[in-house]
PyMOL commands that place a pseudoatom at each C-alpha (Angstrom):
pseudoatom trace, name=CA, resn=UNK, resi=1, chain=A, elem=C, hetatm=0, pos=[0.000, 0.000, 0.000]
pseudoatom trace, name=CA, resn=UNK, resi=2, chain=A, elem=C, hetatm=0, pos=[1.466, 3.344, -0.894]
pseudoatom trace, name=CA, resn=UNK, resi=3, chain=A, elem=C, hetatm=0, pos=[1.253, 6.121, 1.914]
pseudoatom trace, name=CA, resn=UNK, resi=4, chain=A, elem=C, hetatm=0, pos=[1.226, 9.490, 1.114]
pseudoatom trace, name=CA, resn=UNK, resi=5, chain=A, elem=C, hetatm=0, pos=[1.667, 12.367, 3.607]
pseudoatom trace, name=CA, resn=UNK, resi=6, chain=A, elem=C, hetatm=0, pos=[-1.046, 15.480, 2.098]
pseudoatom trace, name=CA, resn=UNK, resi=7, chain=A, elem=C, hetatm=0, pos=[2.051, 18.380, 3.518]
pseudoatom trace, name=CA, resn=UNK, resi=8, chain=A, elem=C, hetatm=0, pos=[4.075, 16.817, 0.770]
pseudoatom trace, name=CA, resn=UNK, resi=9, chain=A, elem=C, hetatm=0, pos=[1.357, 16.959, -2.340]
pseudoatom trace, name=CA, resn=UNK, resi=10, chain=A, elem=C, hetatm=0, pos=[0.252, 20.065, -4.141]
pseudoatom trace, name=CA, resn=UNK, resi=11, chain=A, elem=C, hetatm=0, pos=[-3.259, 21.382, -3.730]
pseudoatom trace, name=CA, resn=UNK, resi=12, chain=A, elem=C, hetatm=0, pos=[-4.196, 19.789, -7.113]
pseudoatom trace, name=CA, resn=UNK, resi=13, chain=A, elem=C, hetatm=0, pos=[-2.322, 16.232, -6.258]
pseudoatom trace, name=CA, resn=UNK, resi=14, chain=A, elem=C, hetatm=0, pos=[-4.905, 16.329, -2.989]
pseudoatom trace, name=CA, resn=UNK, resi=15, chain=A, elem=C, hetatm=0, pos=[-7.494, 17.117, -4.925]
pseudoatom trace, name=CA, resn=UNK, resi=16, chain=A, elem=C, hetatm=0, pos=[-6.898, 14.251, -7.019]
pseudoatom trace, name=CA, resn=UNK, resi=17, chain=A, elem=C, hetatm=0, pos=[-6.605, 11.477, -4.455]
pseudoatom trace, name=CA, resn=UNK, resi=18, chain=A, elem=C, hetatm=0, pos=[-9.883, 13.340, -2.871]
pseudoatom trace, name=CA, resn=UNK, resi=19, chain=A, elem=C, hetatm=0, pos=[-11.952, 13.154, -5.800]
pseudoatom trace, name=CA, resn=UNK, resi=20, chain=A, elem=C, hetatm=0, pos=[-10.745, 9.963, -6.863]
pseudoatom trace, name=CA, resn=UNK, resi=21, chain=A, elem=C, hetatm=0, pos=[-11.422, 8.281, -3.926]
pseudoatom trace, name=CA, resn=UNK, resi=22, chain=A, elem=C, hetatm=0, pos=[-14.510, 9.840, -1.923]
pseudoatom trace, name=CA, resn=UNK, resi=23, chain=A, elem=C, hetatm=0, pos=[-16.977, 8.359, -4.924]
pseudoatom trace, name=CA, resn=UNK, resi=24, chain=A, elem=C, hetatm=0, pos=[-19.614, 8.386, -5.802]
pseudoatom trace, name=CA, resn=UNK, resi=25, chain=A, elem=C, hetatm=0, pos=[-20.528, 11.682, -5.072]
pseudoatom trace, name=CA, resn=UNK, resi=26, chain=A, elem=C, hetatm=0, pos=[-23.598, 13.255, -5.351]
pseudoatom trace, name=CA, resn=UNK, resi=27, chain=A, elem=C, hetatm=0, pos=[-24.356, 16.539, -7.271]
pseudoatom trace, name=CA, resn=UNK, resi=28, chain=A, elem=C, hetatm=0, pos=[-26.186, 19.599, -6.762]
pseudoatom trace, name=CA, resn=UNK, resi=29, chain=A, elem=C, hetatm=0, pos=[-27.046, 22.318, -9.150]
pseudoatom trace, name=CA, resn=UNK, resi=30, chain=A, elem=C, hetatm=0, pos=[-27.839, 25.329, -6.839]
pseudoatom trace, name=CA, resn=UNK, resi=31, chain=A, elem=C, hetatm=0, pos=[-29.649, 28.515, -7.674]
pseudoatom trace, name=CA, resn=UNK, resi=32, chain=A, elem=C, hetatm=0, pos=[-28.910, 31.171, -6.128]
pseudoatom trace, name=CA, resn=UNK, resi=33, chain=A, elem=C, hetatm=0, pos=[-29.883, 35.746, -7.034]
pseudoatom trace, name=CA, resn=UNK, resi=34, chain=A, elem=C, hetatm=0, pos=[-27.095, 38.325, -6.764]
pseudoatom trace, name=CA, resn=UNK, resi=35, chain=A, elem=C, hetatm=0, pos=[-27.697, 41.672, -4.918]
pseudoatom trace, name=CA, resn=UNK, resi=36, chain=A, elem=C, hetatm=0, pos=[-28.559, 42.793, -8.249]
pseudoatom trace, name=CA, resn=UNK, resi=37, chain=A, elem=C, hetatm=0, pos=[-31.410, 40.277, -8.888]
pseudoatom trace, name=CA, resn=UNK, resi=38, chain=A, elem=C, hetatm=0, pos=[-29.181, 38.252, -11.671]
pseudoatom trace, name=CA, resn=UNK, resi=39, chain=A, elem=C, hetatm=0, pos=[-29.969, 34.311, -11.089]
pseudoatom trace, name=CA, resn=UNK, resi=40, chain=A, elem=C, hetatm=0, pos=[-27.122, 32.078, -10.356]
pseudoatom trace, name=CA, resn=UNK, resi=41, chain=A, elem=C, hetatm=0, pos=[-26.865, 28.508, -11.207]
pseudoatom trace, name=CA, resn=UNK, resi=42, chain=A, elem=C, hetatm=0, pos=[-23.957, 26.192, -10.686]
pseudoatom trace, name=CA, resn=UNK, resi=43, chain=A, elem=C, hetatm=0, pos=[-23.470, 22.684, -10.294]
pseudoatom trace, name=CA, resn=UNK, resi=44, chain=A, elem=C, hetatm=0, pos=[-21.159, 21.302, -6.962]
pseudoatom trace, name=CA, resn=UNK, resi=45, chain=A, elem=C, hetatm=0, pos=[-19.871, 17.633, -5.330]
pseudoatom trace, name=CA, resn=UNK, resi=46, chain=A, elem=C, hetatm=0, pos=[-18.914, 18.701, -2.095]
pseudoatom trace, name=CA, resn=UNK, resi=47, chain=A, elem=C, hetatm=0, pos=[-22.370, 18.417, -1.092]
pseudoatom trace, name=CA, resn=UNK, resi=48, chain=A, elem=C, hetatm=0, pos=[-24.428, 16.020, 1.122]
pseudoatom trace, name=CA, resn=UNK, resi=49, chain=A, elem=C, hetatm=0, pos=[-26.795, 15.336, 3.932]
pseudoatom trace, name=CA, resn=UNK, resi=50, chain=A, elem=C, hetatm=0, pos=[-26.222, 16.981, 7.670]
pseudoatom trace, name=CA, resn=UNK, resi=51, chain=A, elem=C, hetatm=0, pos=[-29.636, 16.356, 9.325]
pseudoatom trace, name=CA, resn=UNK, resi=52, chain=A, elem=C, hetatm=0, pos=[-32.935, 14.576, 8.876]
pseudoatom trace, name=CA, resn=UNK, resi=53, chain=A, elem=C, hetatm=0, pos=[-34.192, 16.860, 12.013]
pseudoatom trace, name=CA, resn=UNK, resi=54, chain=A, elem=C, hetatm=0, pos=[-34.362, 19.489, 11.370]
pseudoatom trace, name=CA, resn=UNK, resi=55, chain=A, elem=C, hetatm=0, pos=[-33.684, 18.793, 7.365]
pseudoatom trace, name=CA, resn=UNK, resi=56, chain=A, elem=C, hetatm=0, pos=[-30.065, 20.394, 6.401]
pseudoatom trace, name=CA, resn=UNK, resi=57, chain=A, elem=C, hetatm=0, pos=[-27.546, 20.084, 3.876]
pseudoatom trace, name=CA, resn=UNK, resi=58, chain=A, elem=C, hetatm=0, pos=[-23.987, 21.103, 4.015]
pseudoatom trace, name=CA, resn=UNK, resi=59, chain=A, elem=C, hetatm=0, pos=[-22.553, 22.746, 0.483]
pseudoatom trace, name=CA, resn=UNK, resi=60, chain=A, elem=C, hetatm=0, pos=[-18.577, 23.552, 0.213]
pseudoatom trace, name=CA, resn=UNK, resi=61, chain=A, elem=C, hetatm=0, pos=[-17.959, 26.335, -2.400]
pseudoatom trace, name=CA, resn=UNK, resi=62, chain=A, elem=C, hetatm=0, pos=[-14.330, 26.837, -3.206]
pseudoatom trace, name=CA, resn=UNK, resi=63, chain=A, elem=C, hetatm=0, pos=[-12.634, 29.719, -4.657]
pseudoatom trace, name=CA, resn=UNK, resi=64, chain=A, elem=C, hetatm=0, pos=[-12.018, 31.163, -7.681]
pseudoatom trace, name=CA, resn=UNK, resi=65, chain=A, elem=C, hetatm=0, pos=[-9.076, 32.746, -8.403]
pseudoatom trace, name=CA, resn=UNK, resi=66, chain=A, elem=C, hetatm=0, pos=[-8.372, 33.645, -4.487]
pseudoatom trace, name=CA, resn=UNK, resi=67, chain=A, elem=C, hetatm=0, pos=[-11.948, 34.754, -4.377]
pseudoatom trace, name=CA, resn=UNK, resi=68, chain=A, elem=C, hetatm=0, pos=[-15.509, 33.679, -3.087]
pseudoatom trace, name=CA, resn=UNK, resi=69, chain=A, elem=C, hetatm=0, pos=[-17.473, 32.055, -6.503]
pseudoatom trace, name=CA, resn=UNK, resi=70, chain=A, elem=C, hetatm=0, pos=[-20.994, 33.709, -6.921]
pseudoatom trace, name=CA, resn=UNK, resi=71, chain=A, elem=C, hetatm=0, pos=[-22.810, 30.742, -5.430]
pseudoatom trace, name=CA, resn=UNK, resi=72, chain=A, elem=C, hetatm=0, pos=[-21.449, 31.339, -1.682]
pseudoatom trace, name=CA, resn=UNK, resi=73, chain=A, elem=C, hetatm=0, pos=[-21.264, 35.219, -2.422]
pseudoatom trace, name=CA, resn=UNK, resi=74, chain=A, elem=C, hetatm=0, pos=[-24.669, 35.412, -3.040]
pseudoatom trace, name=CA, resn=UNK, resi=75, chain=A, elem=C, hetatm=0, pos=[-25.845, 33.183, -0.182]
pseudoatom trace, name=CA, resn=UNK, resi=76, chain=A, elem=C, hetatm=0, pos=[-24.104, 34.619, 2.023]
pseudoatom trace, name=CA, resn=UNK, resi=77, chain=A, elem=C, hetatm=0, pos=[-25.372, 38.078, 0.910]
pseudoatom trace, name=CA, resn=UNK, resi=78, chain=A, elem=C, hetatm=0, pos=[-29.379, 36.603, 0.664]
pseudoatom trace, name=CA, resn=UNK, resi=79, chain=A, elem=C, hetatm=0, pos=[-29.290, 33.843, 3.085]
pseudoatom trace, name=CA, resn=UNK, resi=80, chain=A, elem=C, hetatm=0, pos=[-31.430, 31.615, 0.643]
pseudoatom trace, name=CA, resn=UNK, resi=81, chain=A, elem=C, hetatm=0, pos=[-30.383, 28.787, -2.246]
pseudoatom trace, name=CA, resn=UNK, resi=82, chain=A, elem=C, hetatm=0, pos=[-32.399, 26.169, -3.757]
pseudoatom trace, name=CA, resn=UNK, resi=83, chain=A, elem=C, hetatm=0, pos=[-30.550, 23.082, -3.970]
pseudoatom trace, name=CA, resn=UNK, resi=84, chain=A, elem=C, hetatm=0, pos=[-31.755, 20.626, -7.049]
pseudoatom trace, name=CA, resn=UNK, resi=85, chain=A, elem=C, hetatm=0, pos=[-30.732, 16.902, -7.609]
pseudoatom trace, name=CA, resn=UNK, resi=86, chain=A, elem=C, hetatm=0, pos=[-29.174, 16.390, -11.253]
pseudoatom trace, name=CA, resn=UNK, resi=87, chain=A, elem=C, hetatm=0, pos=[-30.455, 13.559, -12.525]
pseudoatom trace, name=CA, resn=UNK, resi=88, chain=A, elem=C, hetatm=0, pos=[-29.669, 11.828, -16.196]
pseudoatom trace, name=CA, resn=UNK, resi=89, chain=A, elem=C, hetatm=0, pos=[-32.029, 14.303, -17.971]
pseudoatom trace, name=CA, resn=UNK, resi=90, chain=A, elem=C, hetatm=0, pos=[-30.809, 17.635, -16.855]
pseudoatom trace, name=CA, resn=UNK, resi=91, chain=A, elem=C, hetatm=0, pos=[-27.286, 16.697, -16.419]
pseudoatom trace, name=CA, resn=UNK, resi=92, chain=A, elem=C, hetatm=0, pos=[-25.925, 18.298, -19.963]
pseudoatom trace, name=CA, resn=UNK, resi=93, chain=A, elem=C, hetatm=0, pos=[-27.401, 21.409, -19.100]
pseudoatom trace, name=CA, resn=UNK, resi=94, chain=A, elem=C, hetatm=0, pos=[-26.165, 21.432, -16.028]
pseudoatom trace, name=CA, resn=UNK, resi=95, chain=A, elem=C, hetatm=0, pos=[-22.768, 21.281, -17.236]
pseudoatom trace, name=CA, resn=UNK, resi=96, chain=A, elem=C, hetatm=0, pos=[-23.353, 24.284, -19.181]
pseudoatom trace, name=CA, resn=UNK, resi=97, chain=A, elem=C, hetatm=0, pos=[-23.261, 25.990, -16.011]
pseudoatom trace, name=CA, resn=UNK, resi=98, chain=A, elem=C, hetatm=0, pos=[-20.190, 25.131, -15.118]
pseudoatom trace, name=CA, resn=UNK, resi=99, chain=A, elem=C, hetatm=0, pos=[-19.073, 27.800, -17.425]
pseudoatom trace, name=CA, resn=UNK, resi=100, chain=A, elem=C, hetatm=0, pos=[-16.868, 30.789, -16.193]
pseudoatom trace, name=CA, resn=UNK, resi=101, chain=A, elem=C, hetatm=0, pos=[-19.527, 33.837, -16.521]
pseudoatom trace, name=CA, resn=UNK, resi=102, chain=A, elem=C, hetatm=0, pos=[-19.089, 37.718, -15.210]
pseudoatom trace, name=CA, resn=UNK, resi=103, chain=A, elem=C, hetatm=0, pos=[-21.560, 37.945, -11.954]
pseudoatom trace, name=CA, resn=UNK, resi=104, chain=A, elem=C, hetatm=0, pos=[-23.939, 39.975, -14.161]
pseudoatom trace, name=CA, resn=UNK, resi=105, chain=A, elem=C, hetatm=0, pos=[-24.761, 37.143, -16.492]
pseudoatom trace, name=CA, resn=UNK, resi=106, chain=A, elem=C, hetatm=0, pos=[-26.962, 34.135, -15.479]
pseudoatom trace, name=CA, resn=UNK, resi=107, chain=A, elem=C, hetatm=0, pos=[-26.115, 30.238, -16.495]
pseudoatom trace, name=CA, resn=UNK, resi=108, chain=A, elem=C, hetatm=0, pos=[-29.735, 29.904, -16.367]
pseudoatom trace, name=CA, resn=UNK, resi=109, chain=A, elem=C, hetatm=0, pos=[-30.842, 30.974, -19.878]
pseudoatom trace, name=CA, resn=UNK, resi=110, chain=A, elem=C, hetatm=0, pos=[-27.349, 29.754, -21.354]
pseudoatom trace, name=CA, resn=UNK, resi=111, chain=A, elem=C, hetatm=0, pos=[-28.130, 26.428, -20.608]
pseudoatom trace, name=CA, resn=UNK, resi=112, chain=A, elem=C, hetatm=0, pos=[-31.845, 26.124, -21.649]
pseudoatom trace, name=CA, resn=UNK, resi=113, chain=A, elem=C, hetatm=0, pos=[-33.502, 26.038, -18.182]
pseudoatom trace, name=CA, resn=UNK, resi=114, chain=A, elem=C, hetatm=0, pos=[-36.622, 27.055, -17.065]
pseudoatom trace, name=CA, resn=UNK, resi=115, chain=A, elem=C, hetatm=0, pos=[-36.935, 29.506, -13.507]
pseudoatom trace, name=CA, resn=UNK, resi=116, chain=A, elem=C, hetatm=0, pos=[-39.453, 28.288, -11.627]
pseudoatom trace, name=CA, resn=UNK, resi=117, chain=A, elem=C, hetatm=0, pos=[-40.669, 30.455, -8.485]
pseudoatom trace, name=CA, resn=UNK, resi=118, chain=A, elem=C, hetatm=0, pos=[-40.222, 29.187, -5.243]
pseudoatom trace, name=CA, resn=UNK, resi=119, chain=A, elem=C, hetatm=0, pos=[-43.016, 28.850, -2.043]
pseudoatom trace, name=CA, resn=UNK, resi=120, chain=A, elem=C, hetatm=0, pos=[-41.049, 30.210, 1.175]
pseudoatom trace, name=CA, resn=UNK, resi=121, chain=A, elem=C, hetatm=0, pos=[-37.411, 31.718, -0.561]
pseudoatom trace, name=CA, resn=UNK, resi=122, chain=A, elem=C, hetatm=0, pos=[-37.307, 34.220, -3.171]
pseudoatom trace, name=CA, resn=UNK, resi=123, chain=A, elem=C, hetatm=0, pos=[-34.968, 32.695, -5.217]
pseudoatom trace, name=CA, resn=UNK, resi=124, chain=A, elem=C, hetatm=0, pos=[-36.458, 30.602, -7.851]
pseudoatom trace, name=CA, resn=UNK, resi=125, chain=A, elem=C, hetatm=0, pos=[-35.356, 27.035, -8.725]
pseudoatom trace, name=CA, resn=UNK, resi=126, chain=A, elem=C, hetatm=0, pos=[-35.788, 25.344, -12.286]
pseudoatom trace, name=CA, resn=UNK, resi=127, chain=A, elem=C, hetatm=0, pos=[-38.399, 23.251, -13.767]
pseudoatom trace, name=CA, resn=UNK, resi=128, chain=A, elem=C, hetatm=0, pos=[-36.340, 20.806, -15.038]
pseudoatom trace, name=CA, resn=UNK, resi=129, chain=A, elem=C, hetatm=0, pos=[-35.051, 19.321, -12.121]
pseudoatom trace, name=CA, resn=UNK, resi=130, chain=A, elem=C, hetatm=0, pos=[-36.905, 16.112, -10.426]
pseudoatom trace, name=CA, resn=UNK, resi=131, chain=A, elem=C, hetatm=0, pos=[-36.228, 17.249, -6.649]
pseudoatom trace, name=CA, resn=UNK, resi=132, chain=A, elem=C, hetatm=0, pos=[-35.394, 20.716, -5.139]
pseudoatom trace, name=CA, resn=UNK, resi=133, chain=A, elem=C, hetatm=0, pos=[-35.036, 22.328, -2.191]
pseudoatom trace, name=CA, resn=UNK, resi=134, chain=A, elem=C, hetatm=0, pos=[-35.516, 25.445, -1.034]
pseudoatom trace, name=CA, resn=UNK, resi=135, chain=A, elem=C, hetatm=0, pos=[-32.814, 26.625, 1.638]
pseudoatom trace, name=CA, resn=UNK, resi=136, chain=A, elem=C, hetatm=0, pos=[-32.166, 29.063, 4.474]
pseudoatom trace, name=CA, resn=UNK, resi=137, chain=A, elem=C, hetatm=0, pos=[-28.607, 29.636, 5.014]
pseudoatom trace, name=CA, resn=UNK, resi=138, chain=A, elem=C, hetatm=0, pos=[-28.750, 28.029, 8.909]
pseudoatom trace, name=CA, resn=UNK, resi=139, chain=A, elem=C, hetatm=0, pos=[-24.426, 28.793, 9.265]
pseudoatom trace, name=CA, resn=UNK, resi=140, chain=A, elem=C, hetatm=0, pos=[-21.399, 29.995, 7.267]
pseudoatom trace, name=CA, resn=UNK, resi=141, chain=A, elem=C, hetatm=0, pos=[-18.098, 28.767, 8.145]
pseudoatom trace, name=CA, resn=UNK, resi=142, chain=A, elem=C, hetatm=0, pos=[-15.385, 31.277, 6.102]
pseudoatom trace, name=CA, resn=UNK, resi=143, chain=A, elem=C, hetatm=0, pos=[-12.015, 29.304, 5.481]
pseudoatom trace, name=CA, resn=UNK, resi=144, chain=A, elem=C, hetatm=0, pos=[-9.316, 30.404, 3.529]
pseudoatom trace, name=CA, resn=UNK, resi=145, chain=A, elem=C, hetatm=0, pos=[-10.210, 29.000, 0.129]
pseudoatom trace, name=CA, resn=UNK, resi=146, chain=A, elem=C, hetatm=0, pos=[-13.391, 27.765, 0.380]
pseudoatom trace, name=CA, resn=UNK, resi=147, chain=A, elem=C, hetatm=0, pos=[-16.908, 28.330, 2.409]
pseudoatom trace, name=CA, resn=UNK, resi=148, chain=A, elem=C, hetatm=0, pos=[-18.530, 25.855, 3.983]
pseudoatom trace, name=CA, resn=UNK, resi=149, chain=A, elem=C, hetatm=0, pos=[-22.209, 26.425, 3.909]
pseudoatom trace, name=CA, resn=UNK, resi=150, chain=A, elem=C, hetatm=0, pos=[-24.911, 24.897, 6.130]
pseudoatom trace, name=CA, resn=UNK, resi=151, chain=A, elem=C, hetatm=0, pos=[-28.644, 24.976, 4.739]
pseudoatom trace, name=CA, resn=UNK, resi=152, chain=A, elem=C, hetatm=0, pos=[-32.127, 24.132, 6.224]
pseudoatom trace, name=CA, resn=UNK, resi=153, chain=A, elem=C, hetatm=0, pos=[-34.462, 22.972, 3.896]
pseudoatom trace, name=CA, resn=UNK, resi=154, chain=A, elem=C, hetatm=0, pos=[-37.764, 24.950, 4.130]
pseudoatom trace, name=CA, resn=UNK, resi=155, chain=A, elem=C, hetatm=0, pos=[-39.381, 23.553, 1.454]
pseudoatom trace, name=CA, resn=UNK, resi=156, chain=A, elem=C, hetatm=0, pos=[-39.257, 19.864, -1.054]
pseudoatom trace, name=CA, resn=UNK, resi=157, chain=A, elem=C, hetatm=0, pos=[-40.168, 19.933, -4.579]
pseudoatom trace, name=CA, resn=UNK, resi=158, chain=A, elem=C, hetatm=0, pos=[-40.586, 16.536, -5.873]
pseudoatom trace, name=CA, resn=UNK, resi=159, chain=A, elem=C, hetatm=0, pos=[-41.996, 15.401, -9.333]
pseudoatom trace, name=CA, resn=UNK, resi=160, chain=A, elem=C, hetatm=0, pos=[-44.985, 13.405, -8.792]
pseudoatom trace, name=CA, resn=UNK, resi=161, chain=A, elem=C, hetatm=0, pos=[-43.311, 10.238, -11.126]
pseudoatom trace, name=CA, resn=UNK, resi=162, chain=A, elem=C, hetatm=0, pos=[-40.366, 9.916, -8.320]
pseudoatom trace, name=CA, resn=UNK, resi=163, chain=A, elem=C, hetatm=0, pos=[-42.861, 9.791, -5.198]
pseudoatom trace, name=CA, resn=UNK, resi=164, chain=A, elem=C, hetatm=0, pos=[-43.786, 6.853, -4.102]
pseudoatom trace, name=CA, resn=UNK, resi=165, chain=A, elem=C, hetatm=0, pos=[-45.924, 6.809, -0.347]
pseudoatom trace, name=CA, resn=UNK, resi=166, chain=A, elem=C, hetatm=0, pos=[-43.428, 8.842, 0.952]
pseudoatom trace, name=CA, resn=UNK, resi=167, chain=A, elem=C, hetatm=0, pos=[-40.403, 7.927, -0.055]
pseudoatom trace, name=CA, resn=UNK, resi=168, chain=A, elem=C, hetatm=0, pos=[-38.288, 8.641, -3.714]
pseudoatom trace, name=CA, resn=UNK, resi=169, chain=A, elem=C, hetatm=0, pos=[-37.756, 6.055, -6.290]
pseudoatom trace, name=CA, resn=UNK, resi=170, chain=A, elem=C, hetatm=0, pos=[-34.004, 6.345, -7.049]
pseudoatom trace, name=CA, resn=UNK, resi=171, chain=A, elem=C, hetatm=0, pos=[-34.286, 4.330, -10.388]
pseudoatom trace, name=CA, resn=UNK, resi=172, chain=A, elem=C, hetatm=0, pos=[-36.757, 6.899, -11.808]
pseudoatom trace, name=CA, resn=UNK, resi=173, chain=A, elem=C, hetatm=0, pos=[-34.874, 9.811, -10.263]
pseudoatom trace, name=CA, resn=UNK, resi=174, chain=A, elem=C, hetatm=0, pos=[-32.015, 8.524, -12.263]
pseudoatom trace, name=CA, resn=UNK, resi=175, chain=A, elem=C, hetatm=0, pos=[-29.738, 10.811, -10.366]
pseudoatom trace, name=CA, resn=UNK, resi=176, chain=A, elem=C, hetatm=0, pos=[-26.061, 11.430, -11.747]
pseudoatom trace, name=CA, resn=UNK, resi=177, chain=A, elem=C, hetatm=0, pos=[-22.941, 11.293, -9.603]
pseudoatom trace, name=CA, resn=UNK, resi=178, chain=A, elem=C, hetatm=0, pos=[-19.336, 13.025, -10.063]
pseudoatom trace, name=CA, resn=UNK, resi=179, chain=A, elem=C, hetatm=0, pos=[-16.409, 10.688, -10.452]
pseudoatom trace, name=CA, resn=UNK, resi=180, chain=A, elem=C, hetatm=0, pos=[-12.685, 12.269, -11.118]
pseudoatom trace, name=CA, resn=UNK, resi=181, chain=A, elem=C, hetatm=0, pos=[-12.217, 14.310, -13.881]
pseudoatom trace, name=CA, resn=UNK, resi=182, chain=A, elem=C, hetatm=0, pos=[-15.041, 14.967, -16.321]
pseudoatom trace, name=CA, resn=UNK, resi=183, chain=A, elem=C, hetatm=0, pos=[-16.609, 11.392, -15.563]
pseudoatom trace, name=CA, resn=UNK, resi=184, chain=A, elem=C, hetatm=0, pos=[-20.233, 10.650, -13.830]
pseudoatom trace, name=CA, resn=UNK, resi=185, chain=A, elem=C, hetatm=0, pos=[-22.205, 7.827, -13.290]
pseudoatom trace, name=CA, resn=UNK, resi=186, chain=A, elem=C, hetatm=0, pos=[-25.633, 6.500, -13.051]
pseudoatom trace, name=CA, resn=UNK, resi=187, chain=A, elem=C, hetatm=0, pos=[-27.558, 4.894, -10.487]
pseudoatom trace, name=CA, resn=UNK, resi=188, chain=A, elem=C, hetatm=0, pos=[-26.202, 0.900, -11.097]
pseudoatom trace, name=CA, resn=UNK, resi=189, chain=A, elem=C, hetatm=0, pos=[-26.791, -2.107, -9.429]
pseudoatom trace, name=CA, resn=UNK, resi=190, chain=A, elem=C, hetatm=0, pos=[-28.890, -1.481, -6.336]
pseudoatom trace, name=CA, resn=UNK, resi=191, chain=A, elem=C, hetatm=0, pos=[-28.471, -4.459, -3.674]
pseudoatom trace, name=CA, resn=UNK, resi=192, chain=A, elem=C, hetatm=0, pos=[-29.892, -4.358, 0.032]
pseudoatom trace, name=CA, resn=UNK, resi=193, chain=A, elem=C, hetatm=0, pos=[-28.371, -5.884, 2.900]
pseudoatom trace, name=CA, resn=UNK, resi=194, chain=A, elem=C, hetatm=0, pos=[-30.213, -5.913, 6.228]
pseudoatom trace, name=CA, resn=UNK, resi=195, chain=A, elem=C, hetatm=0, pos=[-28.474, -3.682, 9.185]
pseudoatom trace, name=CA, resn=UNK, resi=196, chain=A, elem=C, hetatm=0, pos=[-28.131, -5.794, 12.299]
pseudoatom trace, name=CA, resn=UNK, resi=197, chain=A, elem=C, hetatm=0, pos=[-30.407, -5.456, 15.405]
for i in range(1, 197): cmd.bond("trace and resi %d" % i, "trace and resi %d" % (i + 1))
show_as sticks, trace
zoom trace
């Protein structure tokens, strides 16, 4: 087994055994509106579950260039996000968004989706996703080089074709997860194994 010590690798060589290894992971395509009212959409895999109770998700946004990327600028500014689930059908678009845009233009148009107004958050999500969530930014830790953002969800979005008595059918979600590099993958074989007593 090789060992590595992470003092001794560059930023990108860490980033590499990180991304390679913590897989899959899932994605979220997050909405968010400037100060200026221009909507914000970009796609991130350091993203996942905090709490069932109350409902939160944690989002890490790093920087650009030495500087905050619109996504945690403008939640930090606003307070709110919506947080959508890429799934197989809205995952080229999404990518689209992963373009490098001034803060005054929005990914939303550029990649062919829809706004769609939100019930408790002023931002507005798009109709193309399966599952969002609106968000309340619930804390904001500021490191050097990235944000790590904590959201309560105030409010699910689920298509009616995913929802079965409570609970989301992952094969017709069909979400998409990051690999390394510019590779995803599907939902594959799905096994269960019973957790002991």
């Amino acid at each position: 087994m090789i060992t590595i010590d992470p003092k001794d690798n560059t930023e990108r060589d860490n980033y590499k055994l990180l991304t390679g290894s913590i897989i899959p992971r899932p994605v979220a395509f997050v909405t968010t509106r400037s100060q200026d009212g221009v909507l914000n959409g970009a796609p991130f895999s350091y993203f996942n579950i905090v709490s069932s109770n109350p409902p939160m998700i944690s989002l890490s946004v790093q920087h650009s260039g030495g500087t905050p990327k619109d996504t945690a600028r403008n939640i930090l500014d606003t307070g709110e996000f919506v947080v959508h689930i890429v799934d197989r059908d809205n995952v080229e678009q999404v990518n689209i968004t992963a373009a490098s845009l001034s803060p005054g233009q929005s990914e939303i148009p550029e990649a062919g989706l829809t706004p769609v107004d939100s019930r408790v958050i002023s931002v507005p999500g798009v109709k193309e996703a399966k599952v969002r969530m609106e968000c309340v930014l619930e804390r904001a830790v500021e490191f050097p080089g990235f944000e790590l953002l904590i959201g309560r969800v105030v409010q699910f979005h689920i298509a009616d074709e995913i929802y079965d008595g409570g609970r989301i059918d992952p094969v017709k979600l069909a979400a998409v997860s990051r690999l390394a590099g510019n590779n995803y993958a599907a939902v594959g074989e799905i096994f269960t194994i019973e957790r002991p007593l």
